[in-house]
N, C-alpha and C positions, 0 to 999 in steps of 0.2 A: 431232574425231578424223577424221584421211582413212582412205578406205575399203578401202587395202590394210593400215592398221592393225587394222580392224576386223576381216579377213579374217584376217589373222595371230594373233590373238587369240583369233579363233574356230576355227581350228586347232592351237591350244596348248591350251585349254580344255578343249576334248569329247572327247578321251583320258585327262585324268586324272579326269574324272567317272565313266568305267569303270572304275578301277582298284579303288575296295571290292569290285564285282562280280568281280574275280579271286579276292579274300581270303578264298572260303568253305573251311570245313573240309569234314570229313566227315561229319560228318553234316546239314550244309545240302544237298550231294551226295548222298545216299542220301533226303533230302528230295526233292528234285528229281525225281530219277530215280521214286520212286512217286509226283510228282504228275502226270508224264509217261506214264507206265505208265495212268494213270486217265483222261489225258484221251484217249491211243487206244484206250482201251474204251468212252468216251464217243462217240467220232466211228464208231467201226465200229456202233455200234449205230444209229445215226442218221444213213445216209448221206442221204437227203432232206434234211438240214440242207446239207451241203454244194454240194447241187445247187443247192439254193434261196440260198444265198452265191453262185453262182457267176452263177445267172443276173438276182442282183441285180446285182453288180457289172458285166457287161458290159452291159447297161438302162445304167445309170448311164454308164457310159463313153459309150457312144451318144447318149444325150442330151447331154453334155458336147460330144462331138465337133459334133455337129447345131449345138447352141445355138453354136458359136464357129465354126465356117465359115458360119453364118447373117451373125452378125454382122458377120463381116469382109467377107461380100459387100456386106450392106447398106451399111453405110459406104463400101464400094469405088464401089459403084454413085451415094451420094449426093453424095461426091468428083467423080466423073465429072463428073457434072451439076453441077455448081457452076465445073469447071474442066475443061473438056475440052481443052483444050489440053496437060495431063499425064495421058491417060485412060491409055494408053499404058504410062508408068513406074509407075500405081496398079494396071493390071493386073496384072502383071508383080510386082509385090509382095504382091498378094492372091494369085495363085497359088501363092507361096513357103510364104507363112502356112500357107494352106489343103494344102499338100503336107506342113509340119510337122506342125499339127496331126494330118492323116489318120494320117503315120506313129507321131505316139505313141499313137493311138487304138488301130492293128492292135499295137503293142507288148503296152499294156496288155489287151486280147481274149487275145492269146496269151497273159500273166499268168495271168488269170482260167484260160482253158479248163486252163493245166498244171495250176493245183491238183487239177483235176477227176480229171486221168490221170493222176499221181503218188498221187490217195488209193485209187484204184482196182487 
Protein backbone atom coordinates (compact mmCIF):
# COMPACT_ATOMS: atom_id res chain seq x y z
CA UNK A 1 0.00 0.00 0.00
CA UNK A 2 1.74 3.44 -1.07
CA UNK A 3 1.76 6.05 1.46
CA UNK A 4 -0.62 8.60 0.15
CA UNK A 5 -3.06 5.72 0.44
CA UNK A 6 -2.28 5.26 3.78
CA UNK A 7 -2.62 8.86 4.55
CA UNK A 8 -6.00 8.93 2.72
CA UNK A 9 -7.24 6.20 4.93
CA UNK A 10 -6.20 7.60 7.82
CA UNK A 11 -8.10 10.66 7.02
CA UNK A 12 -11.36 8.91 6.25
CA UNK A 13 -10.96 6.69 9.46
CA UNK A 14 -10.55 9.03 12.50
CA UNK A 15 -13.83 10.92 11.86
CA UNK A 16 -16.04 8.31 11.97
CA UNK A 17 -14.39 6.89 15.19
CA UNK A 18 -15.99 10.05 16.79
CA UNK A 19 -19.19 9.90 15.60
CA UNK A 20 -20.76 7.34 18.62
CA UNK A 21 -19.19 10.16 20.72
CA UNK A 22 -21.78 12.66 19.17
CA UNK A 23 -24.77 10.03 19.75
CA UNK A 24 -25.13 10.86 23.66
CA UNK A 25 -28.53 11.62 25.01
CA UNK A 26 -29.39 13.30 27.79
CA UNK A 27 -28.73 12.04 30.31
CA UNK A 28 -24.96 10.90 29.36
CA UNK A 29 -24.96 15.12 29.18
CA UNK A 30 -26.13 15.76 32.47
CA UNK A 31 -23.62 12.77 33.31
CA UNK A 32 -20.89 14.77 32.05
CA UNK A 33 -21.65 17.98 33.00
CA UNK A 34 -21.64 16.71 37.13
CA UNK A 35 -18.53 14.68 36.36
CA UNK A 36 -17.15 18.13 35.21
CA UNK A 37 -18.58 20.19 37.93
CA UNK A 38 -16.48 17.48 40.23
CA UNK A 39 -13.41 17.58 38.69
CA UNK A 40 -13.20 21.67 39.07
CA UNK A 41 -13.80 21.16 42.68
CA UNK A 42 -11.12 18.76 42.52
CA UNK A 43 -8.55 21.01 40.90
CA UNK A 44 -9.47 24.28 42.98
CA UNK A 45 -8.85 22.41 46.03
CA UNK A 46 -5.55 21.43 45.00
CA UNK A 47 -3.82 23.97 43.22
CA UNK A 48 -0.15 22.55 44.07
CA UNK A 49 -1.17 19.58 42.01
CA UNK A 50 -1.15 21.80 39.03
CA UNK A 51 1.93 23.72 39.67
CA UNK A 52 3.62 20.45 40.35
CA UNK A 53 2.20 19.32 36.52
CA UNK A 54 3.42 22.24 35.34
CA UNK A 55 6.80 22.26 36.38
CA UNK A 56 7.09 18.69 35.53
CA UNK A 57 6.24 19.08 32.16
CA UNK A 58 8.58 22.08 31.35
CA UNK A 59 11.78 19.70 33.33
CA UNK A 60 10.61 17.39 30.85
CA UNK A 61 10.55 19.43 27.79
CA UNK A 62 14.19 20.84 28.82
CA UNK A 63 15.57 17.74 29.16
CA UNK A 64 14.09 16.60 25.79
CA UNK A 65 15.28 19.80 24.25
CA UNK A 66 19.03 19.41 25.86
CA UNK A 67 19.20 15.69 25.18
CA UNK A 68 18.40 16.53 21.06
CA UNK A 69 20.58 19.58 20.34
CA UNK A 70 23.19 17.57 22.34
CA UNK A 71 22.92 14.95 19.98
CA UNK A 72 22.80 16.76 16.88
CA UNK A 73 25.85 18.48 17.74
CA UNK A 74 27.78 15.55 18.72
CA UNK A 75 27.17 13.86 15.54
CA UNK A 76 27.57 17.37 13.66
CA UNK A 77 30.96 17.48 15.28
CA UNK A 78 31.88 13.63 14.53
CA UNK A 79 30.65 14.24 10.76
CA UNK A 80 33.23 17.07 10.82
CA UNK A 81 35.91 15.02 11.77
CA UNK A 82 35.66 12.27 9.59
CA UNK A 83 34.82 14.77 6.52
CA UNK A 84 35.88 18.00 6.65
CA UNK A 85 35.62 18.70 3.48
CA UNK A 86 31.59 19.19 3.89
CA UNK A 87 32.03 20.68 7.68
CA UNK A 88 30.41 23.61 6.14
CA UNK A 89 26.99 22.16 4.53
CA UNK A 90 26.80 19.92 8.25
CA UNK A 91 26.96 23.09 10.06
CA UNK A 92 24.50 24.73 8.32
CA UNK A 93 22.26 21.91 8.94
CA UNK A 94 22.83 21.24 12.51
CA UNK A 95 22.00 24.81 12.97
CA UNK A 96 18.56 24.22 11.22
CA UNK A 97 17.86 21.30 13.44
CA UNK A 98 18.92 22.91 16.44
CA UNK A 99 16.82 26.32 15.46
CA UNK A 100 13.63 23.69 15.11
CA UNK A 101 14.07 21.97 17.95
CA UNK A 102 14.66 25.15 20.13
CA UNK A 103 11.53 26.64 18.53
CA UNK A 104 9.19 23.70 19.54
CA UNK A 105 10.78 23.71 22.87
CA UNK A 106 9.72 27.64 23.68
CA UNK A 107 6.18 26.37 21.98
CA UNK A 108 5.71 23.71 24.25
CA UNK A 109 7.21 25.95 27.82
CA UNK A 110 4.57 28.48 26.68
CA UNK A 111 2.06 25.16 26.61
CA UNK A 112 2.86 24.29 29.87
CA UNK A 113 3.25 27.93 31.74
CA UNK A 114 -0.71 28.85 29.99
CA UNK A 115 -2.23 25.95 31.80
CA UNK A 116 -0.94 27.63 34.86
CA UNK A 117 -2.50 31.27 33.93
CA UNK A 118 -5.88 30.06 32.54
CA UNK A 119 -6.33 27.77 36.12
CA UNK A 120 -5.53 30.90 37.89
Amino acid sequence: MCKLTRIILLFAIFPTMAAPALAQGEQAAAAKDAAAEETAAKEAAAPWQILAGTAFGCGLVILGAGYGIGRIGSSAVESMARQPEVAGSVQTAMIVAAALIEGVTFFALIVCLLSVIFRY
